[in-house]
Backbone atoms as SQL, in Angstrom:
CREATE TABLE atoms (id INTEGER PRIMARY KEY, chain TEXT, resi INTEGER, resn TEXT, atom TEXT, x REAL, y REAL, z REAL);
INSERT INTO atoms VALUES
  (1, 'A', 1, 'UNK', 'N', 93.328, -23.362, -14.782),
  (2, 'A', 1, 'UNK', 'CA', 92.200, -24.271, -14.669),
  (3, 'A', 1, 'UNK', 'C', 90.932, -23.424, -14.641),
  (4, 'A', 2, 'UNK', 'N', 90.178, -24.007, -15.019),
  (5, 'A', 2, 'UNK', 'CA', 88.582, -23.126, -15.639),
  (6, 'A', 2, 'UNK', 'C', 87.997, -23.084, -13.731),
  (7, 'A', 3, 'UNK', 'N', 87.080, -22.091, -13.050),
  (8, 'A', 3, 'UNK', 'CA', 86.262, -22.312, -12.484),
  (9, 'A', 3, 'UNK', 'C', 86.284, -23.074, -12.052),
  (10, 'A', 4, 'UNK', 'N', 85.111, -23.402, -12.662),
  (11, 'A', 4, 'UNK', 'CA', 84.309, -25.026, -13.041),
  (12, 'A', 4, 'UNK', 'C', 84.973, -26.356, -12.537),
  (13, 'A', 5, 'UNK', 'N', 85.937, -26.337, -13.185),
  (14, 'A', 5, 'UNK', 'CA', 86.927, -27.431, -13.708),
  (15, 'A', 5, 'UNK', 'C', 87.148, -27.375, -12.210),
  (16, 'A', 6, 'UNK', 'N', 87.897, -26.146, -11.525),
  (17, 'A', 6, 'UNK', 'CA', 88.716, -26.104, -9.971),
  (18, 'A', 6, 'UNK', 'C', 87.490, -26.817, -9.021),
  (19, 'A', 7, 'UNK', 'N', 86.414, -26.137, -8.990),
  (20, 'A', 7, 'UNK', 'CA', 85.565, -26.244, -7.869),
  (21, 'A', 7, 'UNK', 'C', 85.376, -27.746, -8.128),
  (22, 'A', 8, 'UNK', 'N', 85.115, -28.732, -9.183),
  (23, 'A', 8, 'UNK', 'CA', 84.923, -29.521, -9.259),
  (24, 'A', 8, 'UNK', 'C', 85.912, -30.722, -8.532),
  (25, 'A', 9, 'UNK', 'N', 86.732, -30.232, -8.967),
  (26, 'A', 9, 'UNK', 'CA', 88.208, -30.744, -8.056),
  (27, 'A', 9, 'UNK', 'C', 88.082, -30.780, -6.591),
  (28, 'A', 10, 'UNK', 'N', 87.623, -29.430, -6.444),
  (29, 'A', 10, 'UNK', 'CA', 87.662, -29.240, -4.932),
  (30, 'A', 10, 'UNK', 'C', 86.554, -29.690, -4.241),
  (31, 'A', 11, 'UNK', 'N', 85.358, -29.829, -4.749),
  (32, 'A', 11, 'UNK', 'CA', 84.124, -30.302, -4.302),
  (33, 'A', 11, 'UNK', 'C', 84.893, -31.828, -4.355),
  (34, 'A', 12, 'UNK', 'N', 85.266, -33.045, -5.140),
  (35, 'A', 12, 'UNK', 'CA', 85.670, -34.038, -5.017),
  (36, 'A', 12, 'UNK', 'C', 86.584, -34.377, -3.976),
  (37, 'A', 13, 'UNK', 'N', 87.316, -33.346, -3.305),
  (38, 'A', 13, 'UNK', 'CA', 88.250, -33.796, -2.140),
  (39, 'A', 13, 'UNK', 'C', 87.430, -33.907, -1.160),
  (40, 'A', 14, 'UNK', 'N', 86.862, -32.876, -0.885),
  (41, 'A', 14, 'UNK', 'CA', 85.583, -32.665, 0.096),
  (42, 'A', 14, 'UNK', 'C', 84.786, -33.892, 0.068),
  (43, 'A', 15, 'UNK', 'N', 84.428, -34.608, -0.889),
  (44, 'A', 15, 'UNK', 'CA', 83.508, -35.271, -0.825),
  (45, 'A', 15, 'UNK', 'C', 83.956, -37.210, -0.542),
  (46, 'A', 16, 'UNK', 'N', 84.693, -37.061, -1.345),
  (47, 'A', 16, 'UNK', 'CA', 85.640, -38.071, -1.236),
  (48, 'A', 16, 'UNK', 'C', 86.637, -38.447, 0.365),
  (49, 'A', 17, 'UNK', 'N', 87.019, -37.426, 0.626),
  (50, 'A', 17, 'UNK', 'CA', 87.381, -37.279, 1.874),
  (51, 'A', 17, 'UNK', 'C', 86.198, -37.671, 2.647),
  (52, 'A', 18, 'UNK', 'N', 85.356, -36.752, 2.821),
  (53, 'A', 18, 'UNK', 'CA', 84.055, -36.941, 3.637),
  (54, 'A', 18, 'UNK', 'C', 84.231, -38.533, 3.750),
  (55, 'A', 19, 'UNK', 'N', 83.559, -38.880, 2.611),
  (56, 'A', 19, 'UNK', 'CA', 83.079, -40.881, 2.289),
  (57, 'A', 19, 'UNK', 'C', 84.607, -41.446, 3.546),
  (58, 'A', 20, 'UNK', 'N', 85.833, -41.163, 3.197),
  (59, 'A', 20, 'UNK', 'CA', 86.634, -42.386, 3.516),
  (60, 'A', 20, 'UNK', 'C', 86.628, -42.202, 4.802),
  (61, 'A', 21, 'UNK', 'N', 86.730, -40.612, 5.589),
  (62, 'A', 21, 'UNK', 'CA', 86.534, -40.682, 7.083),
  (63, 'A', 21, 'UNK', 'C', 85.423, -41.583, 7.753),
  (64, 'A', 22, 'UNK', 'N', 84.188, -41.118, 6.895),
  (65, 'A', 22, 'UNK', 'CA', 83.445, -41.883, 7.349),
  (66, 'A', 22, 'UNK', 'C', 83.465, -43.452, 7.153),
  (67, 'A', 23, 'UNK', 'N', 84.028, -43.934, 6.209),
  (68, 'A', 23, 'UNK', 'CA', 83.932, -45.742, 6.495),
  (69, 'A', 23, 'UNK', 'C', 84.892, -45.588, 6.883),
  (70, 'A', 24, 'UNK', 'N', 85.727, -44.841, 7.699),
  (71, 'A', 24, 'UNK', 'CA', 86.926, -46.005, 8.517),
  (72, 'A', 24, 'UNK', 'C', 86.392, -45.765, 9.900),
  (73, 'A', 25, 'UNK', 'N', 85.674, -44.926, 9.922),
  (74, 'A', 25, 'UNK', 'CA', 84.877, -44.889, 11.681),
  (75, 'A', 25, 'UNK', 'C', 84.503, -45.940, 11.838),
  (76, 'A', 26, 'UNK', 'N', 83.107, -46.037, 10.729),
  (77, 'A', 26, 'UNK', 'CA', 82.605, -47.402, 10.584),
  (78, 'A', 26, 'UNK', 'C', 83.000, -48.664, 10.539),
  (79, 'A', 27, 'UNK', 'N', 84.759, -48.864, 10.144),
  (80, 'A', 27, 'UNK', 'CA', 85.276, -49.809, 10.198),
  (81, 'A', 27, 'UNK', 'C', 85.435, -49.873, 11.603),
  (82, 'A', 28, 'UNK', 'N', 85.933, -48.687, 12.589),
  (83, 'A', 28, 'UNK', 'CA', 86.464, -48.670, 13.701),
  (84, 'A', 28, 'UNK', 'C', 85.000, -49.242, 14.815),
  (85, 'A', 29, 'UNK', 'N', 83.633, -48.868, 14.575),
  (86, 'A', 29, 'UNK', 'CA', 82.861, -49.307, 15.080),
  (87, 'A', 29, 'UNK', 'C', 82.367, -50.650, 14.627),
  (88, 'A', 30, 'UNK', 'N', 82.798, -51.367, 13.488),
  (89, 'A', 30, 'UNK', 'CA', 82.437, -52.456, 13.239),
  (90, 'A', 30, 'UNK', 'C', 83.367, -53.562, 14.023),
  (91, 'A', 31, 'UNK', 'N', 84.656, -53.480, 14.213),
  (92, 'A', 31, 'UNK', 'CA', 86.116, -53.964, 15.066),
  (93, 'A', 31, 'UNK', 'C', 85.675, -53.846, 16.170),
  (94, 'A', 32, 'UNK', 'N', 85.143, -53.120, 16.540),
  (95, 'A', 32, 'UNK', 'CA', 84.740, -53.038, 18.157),
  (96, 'A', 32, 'UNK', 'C', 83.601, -53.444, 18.100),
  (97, 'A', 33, 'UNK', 'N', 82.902, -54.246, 17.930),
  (98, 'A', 33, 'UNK', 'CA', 81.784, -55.355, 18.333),
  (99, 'A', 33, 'UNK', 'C', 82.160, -56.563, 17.308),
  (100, 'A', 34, 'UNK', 'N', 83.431, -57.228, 17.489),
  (101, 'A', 34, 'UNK', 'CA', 84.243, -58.178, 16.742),
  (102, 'A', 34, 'UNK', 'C', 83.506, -58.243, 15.165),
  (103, 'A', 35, 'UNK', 'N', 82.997, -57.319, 14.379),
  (104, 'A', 35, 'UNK', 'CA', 82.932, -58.036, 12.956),
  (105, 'A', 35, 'UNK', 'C', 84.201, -57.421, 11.866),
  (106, 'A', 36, 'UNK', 'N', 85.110, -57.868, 11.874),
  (107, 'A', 36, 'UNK', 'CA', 85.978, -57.889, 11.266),
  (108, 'A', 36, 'UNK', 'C', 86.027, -57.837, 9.382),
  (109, 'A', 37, 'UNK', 'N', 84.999, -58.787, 9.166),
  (110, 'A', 37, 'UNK', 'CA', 85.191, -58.956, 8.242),
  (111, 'A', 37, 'UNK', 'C', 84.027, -57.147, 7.382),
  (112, 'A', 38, 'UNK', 'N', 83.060, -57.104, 8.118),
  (113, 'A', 38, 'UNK', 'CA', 82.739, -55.385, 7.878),
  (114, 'A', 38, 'UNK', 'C', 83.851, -54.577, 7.313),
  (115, 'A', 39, 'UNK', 'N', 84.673, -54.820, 8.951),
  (116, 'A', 39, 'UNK', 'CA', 86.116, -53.325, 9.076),
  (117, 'A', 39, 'UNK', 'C', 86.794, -53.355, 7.886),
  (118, 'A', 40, 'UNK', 'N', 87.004, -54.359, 7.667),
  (119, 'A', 40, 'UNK', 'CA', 88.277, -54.441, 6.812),
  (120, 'A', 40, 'UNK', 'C', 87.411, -53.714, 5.179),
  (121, 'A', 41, 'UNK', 'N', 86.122, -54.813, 5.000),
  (122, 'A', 41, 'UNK', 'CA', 85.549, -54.076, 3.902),
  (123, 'A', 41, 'UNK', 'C', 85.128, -52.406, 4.069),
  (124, 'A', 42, 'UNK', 'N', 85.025, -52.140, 5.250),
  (125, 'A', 42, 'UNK', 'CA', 84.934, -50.220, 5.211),
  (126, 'A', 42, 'UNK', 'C', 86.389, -49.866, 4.771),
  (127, 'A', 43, 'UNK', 'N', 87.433, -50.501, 5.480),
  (128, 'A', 43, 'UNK', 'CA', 88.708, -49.624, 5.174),
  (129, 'A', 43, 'UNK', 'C', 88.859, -49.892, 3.662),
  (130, 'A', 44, 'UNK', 'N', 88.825, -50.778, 3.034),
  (131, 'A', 44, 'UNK', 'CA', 89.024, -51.094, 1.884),
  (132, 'A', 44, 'UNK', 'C', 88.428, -49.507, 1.071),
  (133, 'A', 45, 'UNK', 'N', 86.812, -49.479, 1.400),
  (134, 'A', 45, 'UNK', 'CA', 85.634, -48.654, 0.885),
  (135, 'A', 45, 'UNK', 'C', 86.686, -47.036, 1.308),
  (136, 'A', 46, 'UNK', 'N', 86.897, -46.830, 2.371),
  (137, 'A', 46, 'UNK', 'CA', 88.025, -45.749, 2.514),
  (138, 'A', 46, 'UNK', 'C', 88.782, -45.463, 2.137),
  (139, 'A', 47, 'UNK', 'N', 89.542, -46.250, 1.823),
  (140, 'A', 47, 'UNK', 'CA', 91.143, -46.229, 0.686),
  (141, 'A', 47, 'UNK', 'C', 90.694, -45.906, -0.258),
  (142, 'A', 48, 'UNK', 'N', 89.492, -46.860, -1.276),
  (143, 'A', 48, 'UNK', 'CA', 88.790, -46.327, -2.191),
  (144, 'A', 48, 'UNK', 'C', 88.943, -44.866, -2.605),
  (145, 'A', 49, 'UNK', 'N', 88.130, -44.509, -1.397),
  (146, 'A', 49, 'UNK', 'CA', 87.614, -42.965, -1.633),
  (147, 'A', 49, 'UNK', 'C', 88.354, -42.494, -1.525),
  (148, 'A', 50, 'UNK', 'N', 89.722, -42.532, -1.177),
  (149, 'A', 50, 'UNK', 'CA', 90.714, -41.717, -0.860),
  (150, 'A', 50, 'UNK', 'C', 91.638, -41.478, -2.136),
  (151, 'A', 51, 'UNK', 'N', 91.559, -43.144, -2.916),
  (152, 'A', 51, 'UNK', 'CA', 92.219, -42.920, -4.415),
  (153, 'A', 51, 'UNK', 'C', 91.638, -42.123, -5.079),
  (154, 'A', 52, 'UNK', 'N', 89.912, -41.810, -5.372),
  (155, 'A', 52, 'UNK', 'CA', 89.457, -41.107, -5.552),
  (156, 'A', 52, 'UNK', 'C', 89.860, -39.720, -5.452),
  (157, 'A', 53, 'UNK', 'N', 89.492, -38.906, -4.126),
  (158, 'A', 53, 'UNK', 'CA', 90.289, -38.029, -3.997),
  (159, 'A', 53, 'UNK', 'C', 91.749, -37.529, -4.515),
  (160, 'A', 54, 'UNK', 'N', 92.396, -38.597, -4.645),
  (161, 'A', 54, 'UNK', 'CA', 93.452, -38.424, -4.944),
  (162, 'A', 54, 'UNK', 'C', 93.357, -37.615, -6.260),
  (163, 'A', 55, 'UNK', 'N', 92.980, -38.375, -7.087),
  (164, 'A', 55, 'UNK', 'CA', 92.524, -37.910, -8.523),
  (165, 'A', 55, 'UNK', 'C', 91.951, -36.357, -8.772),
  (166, 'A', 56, 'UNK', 'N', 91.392, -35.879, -7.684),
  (167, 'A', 56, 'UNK', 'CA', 90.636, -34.899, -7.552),
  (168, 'A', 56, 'UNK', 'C', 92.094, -33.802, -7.569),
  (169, 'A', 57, 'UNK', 'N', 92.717, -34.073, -6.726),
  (170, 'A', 57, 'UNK', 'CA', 93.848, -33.506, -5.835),
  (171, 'A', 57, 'UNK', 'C', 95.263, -33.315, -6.995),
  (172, 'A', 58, 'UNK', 'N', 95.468, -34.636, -7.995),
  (173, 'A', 58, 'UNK', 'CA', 96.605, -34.882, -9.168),
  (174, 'A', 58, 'UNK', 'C', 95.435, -34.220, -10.541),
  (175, 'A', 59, 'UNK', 'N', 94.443, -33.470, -10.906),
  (176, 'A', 59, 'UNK', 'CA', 93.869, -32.715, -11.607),
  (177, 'A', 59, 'UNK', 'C', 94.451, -31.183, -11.335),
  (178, 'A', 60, 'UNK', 'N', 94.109, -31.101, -9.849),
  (179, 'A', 60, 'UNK', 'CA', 95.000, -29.380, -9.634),
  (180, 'A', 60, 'UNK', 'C', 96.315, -29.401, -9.876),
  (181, 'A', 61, 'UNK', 'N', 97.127, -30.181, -9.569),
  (182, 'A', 61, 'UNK', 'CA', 98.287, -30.349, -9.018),
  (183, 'A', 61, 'UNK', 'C', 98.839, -30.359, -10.859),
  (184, 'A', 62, 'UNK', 'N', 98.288, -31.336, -11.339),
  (185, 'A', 62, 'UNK', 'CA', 98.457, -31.075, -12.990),
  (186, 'A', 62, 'UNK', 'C', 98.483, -29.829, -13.792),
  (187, 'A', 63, 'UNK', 'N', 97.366, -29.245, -13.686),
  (188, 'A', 63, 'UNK', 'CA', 96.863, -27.690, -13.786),
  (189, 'A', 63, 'UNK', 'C', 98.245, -26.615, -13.285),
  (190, 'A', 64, 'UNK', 'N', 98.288, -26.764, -12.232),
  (191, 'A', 64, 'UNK', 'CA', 99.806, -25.721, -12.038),
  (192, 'A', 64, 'UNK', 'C', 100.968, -26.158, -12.182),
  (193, 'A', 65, 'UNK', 'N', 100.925, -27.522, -12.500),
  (194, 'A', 65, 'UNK', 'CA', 102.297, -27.788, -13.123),
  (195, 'A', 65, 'UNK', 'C', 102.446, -26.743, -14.574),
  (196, 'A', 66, 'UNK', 'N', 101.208, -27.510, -15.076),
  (197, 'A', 66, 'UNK', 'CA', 101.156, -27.414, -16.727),
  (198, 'A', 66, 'UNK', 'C', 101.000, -25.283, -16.898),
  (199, 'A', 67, 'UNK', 'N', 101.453, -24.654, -15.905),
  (200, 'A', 67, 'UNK', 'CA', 101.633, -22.954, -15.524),
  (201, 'A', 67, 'UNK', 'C', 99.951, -22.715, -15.927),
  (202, 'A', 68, 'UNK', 'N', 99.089, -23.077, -15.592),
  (203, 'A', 68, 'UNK', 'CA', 97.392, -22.521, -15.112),
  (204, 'A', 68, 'UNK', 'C', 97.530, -22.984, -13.546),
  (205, 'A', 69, 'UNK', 'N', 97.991, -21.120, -13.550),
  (206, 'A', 69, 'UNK', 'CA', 97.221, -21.249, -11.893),
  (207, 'A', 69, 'UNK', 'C', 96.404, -21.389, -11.387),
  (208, 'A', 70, 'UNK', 'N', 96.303, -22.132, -10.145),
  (209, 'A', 70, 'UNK', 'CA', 95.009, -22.456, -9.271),
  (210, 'A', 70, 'UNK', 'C', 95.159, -21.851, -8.275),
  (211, 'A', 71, 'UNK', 'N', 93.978, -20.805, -8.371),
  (212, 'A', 71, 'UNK', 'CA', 93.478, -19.584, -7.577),
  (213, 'A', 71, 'UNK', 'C', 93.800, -20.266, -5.632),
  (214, 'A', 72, 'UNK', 'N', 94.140, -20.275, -5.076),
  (215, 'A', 72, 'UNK', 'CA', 93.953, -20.600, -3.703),
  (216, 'A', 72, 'UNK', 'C', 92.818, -19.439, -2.837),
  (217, 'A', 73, 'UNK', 'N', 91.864, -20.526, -2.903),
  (218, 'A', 73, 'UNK', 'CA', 91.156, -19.698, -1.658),
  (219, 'A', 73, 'UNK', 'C', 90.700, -20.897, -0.221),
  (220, 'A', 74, 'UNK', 'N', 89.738, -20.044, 0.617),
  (221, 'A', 74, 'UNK', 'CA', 89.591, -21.228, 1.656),
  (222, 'A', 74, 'UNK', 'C', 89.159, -22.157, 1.358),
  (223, 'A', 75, 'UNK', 'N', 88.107, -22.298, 0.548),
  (224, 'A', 75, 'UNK', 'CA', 87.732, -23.710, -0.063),
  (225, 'A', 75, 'UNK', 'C', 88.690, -24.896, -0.513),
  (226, 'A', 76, 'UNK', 'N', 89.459, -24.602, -1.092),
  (227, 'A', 76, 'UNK', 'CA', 90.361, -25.341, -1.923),
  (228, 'A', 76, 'UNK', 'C', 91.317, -25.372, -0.130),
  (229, 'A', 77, 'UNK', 'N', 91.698, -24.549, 0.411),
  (230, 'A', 77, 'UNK', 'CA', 92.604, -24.899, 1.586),
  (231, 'A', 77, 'UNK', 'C', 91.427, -25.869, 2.594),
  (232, 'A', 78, 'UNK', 'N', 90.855, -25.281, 2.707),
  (233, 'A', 78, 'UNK', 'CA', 89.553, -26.663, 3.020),
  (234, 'A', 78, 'UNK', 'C', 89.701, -28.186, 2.691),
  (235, 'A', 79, 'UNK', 'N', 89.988, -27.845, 2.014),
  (236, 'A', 79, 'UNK', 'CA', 89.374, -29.225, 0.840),
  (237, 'A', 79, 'UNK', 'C', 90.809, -30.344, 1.027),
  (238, 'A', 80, 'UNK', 'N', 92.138, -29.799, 1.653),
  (239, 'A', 80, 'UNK', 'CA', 92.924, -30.055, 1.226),
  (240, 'A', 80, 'UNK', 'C', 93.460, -30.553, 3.125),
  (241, 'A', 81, 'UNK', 'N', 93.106, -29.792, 3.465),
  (242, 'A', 81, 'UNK', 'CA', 92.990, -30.118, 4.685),
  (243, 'A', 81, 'UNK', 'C', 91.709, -31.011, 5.358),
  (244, 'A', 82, 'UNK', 'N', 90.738, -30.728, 4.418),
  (245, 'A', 82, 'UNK', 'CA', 89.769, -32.317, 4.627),
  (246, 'A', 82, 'UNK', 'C', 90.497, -33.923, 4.131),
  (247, 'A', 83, 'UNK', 'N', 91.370, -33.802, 3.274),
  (248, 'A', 83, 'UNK', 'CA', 91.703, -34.726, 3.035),
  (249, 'A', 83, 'UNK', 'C', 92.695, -35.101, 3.303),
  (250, 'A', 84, 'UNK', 'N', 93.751, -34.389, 3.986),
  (251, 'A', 84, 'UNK', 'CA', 95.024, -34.934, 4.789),
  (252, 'A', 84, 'UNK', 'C', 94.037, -35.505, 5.883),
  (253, 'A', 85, 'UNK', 'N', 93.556, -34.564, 6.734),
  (254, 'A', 85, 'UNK', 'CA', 92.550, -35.592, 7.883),
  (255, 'A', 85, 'UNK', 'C', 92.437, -36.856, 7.589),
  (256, 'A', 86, 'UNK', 'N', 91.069, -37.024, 6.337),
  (257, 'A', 86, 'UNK', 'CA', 90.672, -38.243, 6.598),
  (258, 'A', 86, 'UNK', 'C', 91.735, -39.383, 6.222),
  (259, 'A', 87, 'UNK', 'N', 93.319, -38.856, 5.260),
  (260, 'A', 87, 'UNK', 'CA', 94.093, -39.763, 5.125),
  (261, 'A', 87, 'UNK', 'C', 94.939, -39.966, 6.655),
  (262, 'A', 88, 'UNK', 'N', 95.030, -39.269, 7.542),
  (263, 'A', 88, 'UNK', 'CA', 95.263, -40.074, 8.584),
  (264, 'A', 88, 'UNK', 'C', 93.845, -40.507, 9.721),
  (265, 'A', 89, 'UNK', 'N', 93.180, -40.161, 9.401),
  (266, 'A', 89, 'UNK', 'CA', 92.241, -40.646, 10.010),
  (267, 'A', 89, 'UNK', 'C', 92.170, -42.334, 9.538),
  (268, 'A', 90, 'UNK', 'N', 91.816, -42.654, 8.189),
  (269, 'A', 90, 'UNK', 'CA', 92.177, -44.021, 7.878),
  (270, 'A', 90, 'UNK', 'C', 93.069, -44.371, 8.307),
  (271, 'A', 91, 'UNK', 'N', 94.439, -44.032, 8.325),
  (272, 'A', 91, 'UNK', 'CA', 95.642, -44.969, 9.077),
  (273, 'A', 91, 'UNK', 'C', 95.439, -44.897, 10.469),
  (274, 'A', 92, 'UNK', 'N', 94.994, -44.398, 11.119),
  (275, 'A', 92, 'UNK', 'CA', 94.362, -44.544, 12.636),
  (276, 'A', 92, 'UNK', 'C', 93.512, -45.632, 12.701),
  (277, 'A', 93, 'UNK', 'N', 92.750, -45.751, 11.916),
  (278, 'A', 93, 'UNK', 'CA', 91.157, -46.759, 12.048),
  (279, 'A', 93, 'UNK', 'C', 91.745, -47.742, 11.796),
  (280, 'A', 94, 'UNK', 'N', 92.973, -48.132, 10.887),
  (281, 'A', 94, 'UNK', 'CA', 93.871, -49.530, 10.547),
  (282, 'A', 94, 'UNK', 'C', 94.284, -49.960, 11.792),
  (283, 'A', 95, 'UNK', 'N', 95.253, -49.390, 12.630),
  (284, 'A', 95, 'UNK', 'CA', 95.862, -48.901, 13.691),
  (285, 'A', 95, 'UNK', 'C', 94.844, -49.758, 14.829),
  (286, 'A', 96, 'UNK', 'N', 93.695, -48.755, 15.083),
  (287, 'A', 96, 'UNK', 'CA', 92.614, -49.459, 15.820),
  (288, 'A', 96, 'UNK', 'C', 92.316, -50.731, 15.680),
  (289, 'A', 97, 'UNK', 'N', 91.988, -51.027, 14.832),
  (290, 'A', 97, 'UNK', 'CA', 91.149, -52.630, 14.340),
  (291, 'A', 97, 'UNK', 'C', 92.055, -53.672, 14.452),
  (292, 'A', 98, 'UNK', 'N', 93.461, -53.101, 14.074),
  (293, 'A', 98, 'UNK', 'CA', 94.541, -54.382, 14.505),
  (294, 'A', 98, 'UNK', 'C', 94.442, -54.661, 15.900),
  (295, 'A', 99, 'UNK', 'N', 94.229, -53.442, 16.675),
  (296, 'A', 99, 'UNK', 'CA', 94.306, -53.976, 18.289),
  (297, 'A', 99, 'UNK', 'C', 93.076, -54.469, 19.027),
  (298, 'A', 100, 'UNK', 'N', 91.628, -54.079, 18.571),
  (299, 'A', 100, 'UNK', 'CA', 90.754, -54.880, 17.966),
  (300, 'A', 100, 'UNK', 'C', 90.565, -56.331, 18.116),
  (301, 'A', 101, 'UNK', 'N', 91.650, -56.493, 17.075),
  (302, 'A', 101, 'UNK', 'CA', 91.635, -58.311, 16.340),
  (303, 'A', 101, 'UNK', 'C', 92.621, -58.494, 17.818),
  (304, 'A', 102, 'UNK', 'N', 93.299, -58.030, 17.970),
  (305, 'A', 102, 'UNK', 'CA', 94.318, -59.080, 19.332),
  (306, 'A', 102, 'UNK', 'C', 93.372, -58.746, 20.145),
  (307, 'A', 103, 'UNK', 'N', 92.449, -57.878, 20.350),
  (308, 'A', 103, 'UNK', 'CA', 92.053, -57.997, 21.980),
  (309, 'A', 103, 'UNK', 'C', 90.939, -59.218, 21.442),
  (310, 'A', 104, 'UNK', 'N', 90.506, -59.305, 20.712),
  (311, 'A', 104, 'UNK', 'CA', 89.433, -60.573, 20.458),
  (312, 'A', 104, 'UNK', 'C', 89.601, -61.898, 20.810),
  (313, 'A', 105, 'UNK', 'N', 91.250, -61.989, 19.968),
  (314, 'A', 105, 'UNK', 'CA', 92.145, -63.423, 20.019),
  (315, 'A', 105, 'UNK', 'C', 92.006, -63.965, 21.355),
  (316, 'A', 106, 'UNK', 'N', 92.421, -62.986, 22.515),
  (317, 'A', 106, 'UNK', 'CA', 92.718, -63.125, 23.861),
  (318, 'A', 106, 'UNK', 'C', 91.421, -63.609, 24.786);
């Protein structure tokens, strides 16, 4: 994979990641002052970004299949570990908001 091509990849996990952590907080702070219908549209906006990422992530992953190695440095281990985070960070913020909605019901 070119440079270019990598960092670009890797700047997209980073960034993408970034976005979905952040709307599922936002979902998590929107659930906790009952607006529900927000949360759900942040997590949605999170998943989003996370398919996103994904894409970022099945570009490298393509690349060393196809035998062009991808150089590993901290960035790229960065990048990769930004985005396992924010993918459980979203399933946490789901997690939250369901209990959320029952403490509301009650």
């Amino acid at each position: 994979m070119e440079d270019q091509q990598n960092l670009e990849a890797i700047m997209g996990l980073i960034m993408f990641g970034g976005n979905a952590k952040s709307d599922a907080m936002e979902a998590i702070s929107a659930a906790k002052k009952g607006n529900f219908e927000l949360a759900d549209q942040k997590i949605m906006d999170a998943k989003e970004s996370l398919v996103q990422a994904h894409h970022s992530q099945t570009q490298m992953l393509t690349q060393e299949a196809q035998g062009n190695h991808v150089q590993v440095t901290l960035l790229t281990v960065h990048s990769q570990d930004h985005l396992m985070t924010s993918i459980a960070f979203t399933d946490l913020a789901e997690e939250l908001i369901e209990l959320y909605r029952r403490i509301n019901v009650e």
